[in-house]
VMD Tcl script that builds the backbone (N, CA, C; Angstrom):
set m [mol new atoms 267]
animate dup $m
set s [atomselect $m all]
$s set {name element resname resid chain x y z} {
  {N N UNK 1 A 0.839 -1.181 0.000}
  {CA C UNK 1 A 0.000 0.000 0.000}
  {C C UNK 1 A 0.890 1.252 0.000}
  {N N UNK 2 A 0.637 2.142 -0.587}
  {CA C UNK 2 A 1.517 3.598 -0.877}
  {C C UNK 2 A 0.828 4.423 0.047}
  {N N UNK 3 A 1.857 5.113 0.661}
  {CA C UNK 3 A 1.247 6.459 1.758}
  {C C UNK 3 A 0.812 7.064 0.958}
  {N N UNK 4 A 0.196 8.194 2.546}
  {CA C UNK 4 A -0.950 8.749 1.842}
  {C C UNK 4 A -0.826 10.345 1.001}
  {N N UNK 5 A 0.937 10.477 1.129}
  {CA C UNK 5 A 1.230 11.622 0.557}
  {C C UNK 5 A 1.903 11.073 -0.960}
  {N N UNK 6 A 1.700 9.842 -1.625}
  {CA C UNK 6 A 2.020 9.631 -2.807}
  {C C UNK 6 A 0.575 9.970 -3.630}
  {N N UNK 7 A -0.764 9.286 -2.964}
  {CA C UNK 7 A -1.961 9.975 -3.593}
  {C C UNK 7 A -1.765 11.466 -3.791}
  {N N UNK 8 A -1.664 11.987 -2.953}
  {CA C UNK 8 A -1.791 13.976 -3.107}
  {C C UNK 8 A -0.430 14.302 -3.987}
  {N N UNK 9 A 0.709 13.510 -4.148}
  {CA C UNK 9 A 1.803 13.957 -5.062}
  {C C UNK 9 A 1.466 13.676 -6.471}
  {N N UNK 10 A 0.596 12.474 -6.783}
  {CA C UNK 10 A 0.153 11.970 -8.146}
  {C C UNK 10 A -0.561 12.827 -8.514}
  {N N UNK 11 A -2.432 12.888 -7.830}
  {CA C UNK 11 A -2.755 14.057 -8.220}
  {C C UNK 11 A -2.338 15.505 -8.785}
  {N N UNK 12 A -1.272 16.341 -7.910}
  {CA C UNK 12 A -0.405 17.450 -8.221}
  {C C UNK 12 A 0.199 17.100 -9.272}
  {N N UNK 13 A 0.955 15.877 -9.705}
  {CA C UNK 13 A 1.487 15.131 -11.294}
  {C C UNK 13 A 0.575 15.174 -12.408}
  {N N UNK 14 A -0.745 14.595 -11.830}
  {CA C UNK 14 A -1.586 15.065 -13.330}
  {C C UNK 14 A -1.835 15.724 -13.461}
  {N N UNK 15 A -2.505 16.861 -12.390}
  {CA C UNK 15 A -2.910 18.752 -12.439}
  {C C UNK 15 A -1.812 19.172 -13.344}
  {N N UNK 16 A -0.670 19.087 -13.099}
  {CA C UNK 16 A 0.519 19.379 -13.741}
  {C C UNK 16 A 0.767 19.166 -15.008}
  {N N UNK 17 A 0.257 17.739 -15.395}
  {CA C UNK 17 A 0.206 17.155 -16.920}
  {C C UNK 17 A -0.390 17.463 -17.975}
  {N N UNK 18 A -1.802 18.068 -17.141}
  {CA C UNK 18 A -3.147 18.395 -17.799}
  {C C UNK 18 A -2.913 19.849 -18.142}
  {N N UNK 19 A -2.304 20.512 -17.459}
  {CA C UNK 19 A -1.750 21.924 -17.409}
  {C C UNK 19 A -0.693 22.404 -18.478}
  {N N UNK 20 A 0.083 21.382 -18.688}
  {CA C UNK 20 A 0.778 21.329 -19.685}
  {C C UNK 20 A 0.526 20.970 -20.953}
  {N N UNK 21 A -0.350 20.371 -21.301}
  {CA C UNK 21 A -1.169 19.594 -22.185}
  {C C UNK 21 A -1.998 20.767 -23.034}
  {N N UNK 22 A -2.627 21.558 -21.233}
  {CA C UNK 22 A -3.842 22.626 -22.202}
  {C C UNK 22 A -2.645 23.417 -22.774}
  {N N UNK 23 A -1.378 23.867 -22.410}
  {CA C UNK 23 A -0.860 24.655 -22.577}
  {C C UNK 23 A -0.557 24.400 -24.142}
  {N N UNK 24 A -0.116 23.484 -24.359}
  {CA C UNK 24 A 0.756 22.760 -25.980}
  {C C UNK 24 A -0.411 22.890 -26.570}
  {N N UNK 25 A -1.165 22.575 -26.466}
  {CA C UNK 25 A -2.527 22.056 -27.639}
  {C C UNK 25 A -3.412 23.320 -27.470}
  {N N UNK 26 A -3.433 24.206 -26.610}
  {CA C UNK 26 A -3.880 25.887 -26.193}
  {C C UNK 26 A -5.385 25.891 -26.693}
  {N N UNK 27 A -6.104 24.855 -26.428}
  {CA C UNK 27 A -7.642 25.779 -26.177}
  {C C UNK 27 A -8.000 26.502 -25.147}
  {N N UNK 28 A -9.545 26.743 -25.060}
  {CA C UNK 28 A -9.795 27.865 -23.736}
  {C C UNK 28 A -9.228 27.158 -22.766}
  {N N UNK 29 A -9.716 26.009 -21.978}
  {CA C UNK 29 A -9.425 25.763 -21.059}
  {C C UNK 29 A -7.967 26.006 -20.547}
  {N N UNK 30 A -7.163 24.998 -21.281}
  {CA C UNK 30 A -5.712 25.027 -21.239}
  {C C UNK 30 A -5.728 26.788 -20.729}
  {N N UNK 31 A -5.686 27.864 -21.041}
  {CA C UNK 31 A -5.323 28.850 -20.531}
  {C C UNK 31 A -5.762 29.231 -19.405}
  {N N UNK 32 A -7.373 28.428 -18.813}
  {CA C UNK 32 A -8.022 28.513 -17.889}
  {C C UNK 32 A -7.164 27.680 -16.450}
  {N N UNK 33 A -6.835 26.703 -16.813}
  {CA C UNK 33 A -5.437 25.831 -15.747}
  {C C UNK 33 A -4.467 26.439 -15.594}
  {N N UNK 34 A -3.805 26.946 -16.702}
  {CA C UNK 34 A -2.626 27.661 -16.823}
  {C C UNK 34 A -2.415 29.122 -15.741}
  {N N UNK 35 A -3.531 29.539 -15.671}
  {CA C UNK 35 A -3.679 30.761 -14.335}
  {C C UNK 35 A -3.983 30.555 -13.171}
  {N N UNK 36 A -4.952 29.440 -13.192}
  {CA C UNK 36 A -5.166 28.372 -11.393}
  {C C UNK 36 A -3.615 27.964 -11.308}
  {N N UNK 37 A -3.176 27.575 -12.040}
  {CA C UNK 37 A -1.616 26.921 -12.001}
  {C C UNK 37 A -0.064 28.054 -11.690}
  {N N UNK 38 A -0.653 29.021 -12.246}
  {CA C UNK 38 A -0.084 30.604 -11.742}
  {C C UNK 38 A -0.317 30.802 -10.792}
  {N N UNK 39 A -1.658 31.088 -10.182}
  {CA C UNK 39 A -2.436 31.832 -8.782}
  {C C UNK 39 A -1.714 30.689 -7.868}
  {N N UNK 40 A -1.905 29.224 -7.560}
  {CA C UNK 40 A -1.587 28.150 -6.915}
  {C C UNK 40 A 0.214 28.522 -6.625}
  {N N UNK 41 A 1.222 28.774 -7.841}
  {CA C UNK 41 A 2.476 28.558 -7.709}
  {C C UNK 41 A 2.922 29.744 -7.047}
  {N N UNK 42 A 2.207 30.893 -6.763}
  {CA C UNK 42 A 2.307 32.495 -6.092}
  {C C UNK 42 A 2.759 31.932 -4.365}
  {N N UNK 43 A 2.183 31.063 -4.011}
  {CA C UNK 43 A 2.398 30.655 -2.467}
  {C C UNK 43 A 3.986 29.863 -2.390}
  {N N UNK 44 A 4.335 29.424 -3.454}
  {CA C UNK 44 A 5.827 28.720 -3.283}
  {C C UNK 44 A 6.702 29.847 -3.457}
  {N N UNK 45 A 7.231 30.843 -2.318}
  {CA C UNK 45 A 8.170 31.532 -2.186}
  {C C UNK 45 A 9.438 31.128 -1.956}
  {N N UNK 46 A 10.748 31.217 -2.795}
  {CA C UNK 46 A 9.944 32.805 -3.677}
  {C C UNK 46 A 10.497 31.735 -5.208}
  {N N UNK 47 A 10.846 31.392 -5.378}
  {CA C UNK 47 A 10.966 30.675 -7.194}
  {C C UNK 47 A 9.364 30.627 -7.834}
  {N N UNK 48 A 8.631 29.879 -6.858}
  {CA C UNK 48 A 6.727 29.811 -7.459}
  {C C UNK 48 A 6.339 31.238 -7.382}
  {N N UNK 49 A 6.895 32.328 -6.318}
  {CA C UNK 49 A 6.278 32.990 -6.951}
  {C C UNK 49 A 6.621 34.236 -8.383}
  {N N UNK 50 A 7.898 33.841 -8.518}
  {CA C UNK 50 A 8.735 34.726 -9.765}
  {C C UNK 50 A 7.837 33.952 -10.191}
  {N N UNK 51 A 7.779 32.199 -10.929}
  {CA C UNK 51 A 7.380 31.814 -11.875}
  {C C UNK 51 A 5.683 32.179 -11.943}
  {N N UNK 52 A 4.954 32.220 -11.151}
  {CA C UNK 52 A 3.789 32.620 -10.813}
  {C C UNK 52 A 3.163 33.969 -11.663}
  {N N UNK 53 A 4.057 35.068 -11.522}
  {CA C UNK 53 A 3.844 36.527 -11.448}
  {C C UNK 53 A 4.108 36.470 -12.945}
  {N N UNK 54 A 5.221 35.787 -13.593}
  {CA C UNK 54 A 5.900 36.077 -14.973}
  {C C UNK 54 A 4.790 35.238 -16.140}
  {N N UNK 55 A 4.341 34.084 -14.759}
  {CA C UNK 55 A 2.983 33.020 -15.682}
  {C C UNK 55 A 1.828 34.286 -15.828}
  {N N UNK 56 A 1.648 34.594 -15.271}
  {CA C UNK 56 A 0.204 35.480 -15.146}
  {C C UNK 56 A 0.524 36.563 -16.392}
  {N N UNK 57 A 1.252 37.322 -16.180}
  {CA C UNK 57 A 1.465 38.063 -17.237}
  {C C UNK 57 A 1.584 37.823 -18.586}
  {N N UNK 58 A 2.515 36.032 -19.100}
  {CA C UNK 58 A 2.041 35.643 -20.054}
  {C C UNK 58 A 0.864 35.366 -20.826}
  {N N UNK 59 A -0.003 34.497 -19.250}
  {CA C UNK 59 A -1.386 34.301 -19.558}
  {C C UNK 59 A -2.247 35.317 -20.012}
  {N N UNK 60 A -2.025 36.536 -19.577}
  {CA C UNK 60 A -3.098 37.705 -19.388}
  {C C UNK 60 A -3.179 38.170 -20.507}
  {N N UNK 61 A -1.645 37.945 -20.980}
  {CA C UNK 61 A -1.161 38.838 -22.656}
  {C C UNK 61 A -1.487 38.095 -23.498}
  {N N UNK 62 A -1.330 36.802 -23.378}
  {CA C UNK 62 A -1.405 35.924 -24.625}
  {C C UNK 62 A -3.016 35.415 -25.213}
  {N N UNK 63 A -3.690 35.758 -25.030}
  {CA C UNK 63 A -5.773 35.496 -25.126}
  {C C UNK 63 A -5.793 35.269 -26.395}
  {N N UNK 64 A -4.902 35.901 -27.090}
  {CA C UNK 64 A -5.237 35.253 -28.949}
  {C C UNK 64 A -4.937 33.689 -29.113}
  {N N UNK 65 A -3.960 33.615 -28.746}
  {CA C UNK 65 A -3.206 32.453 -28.143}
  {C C UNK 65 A -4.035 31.486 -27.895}
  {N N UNK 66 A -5.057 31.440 -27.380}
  {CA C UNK 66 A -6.116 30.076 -26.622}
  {C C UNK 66 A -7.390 30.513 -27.327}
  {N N UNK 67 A -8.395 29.174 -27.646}
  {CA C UNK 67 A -9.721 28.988 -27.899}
  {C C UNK 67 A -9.519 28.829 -29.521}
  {N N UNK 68 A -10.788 28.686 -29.558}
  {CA C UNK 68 A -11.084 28.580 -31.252}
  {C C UNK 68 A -10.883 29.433 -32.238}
  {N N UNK 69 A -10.490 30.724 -31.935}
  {CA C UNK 69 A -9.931 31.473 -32.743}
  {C C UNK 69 A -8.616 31.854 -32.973}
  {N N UNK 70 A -7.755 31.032 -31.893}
  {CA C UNK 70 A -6.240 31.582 -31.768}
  {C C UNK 70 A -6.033 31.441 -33.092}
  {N N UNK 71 A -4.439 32.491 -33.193}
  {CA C UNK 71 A -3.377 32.024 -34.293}
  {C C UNK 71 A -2.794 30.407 -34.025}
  {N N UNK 72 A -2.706 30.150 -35.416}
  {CA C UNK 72 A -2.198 28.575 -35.588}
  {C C UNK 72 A -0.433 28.969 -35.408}
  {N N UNK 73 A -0.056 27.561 -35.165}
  {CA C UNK 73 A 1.246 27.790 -34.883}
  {C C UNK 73 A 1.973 28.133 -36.374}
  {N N UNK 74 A 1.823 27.966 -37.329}
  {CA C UNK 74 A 2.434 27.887 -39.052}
  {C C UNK 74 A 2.500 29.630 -38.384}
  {N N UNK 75 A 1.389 30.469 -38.401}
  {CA C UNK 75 A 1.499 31.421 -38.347}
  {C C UNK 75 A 2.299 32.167 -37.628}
  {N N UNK 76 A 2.283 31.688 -36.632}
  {CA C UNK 76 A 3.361 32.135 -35.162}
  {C C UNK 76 A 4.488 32.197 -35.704}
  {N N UNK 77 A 5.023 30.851 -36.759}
  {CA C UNK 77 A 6.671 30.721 -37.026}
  {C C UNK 77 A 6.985 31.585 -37.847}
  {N N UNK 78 A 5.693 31.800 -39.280}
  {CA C UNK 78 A 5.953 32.828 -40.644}
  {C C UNK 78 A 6.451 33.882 -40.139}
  {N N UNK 79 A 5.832 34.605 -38.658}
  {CA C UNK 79 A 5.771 35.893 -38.268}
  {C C UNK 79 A 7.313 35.999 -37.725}
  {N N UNK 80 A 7.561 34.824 -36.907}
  {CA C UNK 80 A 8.971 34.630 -36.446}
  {C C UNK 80 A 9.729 35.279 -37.292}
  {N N UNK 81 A 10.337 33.991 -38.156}
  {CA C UNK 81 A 10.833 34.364 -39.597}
  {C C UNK 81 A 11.058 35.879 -39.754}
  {N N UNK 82 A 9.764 36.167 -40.205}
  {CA C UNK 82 A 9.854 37.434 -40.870}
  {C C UNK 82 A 10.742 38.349 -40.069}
  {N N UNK 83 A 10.389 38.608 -38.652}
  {CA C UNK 83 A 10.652 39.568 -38.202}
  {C C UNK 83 A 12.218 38.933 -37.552}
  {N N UNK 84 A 12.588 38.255 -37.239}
  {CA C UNK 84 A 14.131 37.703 -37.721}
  {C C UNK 84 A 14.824 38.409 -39.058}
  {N N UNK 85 A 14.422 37.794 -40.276}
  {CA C UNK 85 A 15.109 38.471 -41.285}
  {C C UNK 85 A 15.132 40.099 -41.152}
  {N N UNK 86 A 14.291 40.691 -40.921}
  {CA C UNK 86 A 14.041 42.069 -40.576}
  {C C UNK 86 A 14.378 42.677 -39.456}
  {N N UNK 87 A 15.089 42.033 -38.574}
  {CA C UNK 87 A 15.604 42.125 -37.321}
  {C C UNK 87 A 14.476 43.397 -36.772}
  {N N UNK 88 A 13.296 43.001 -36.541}
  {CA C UNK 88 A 12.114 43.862 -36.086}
  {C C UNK 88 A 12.110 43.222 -34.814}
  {N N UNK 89 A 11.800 43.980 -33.582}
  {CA C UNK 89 A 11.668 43.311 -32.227}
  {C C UNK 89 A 11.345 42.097 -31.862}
}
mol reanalyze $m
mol bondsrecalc $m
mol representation Tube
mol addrep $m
């Protein structure tokens, strides 16, 4: 039988998985975990909460980014590209 702090570490493993998951594949939700997963990492002082504060701000900025209307990734890279060759910000 496994103690009872390997249940609550697994759980935190898949929250974690699922979090990462919405993140790669970026529908609504995924961005919706991705800020519980920010707000949650604010209490691990102080590394959770740099990563916390710097997550939130990504999240907050990035809204095109998630749901059914985001930019596709092809697009993300063209834009890369471009503004590489053009050494644009």
């Amino acid at each position: 039988m496994l103690p009872q702090c390997w249940g609550g570490g697994m759980g935190l493993l898949m929250f974690f998985g699922f979090v990462a998951y919405g993140s790669w594949i970026r529908p609504s939700w995924g961005r919706i975990l991705g800020v519980l997963f920010c707000i949650l990492s604010l209490f691990a002082i102080p590394i959770g909460t740099i990563v916390g504060v710097l997550g939130l701000i990504a999240y907050g900025r990035g809204s095109s980014l998630f749901g059914e209307n985001r930019y596709e990734s092809k697009i993300l890279e063209d834009e890369l590209k471009y503004r590489k060759k053009y050494k644009m910000g």
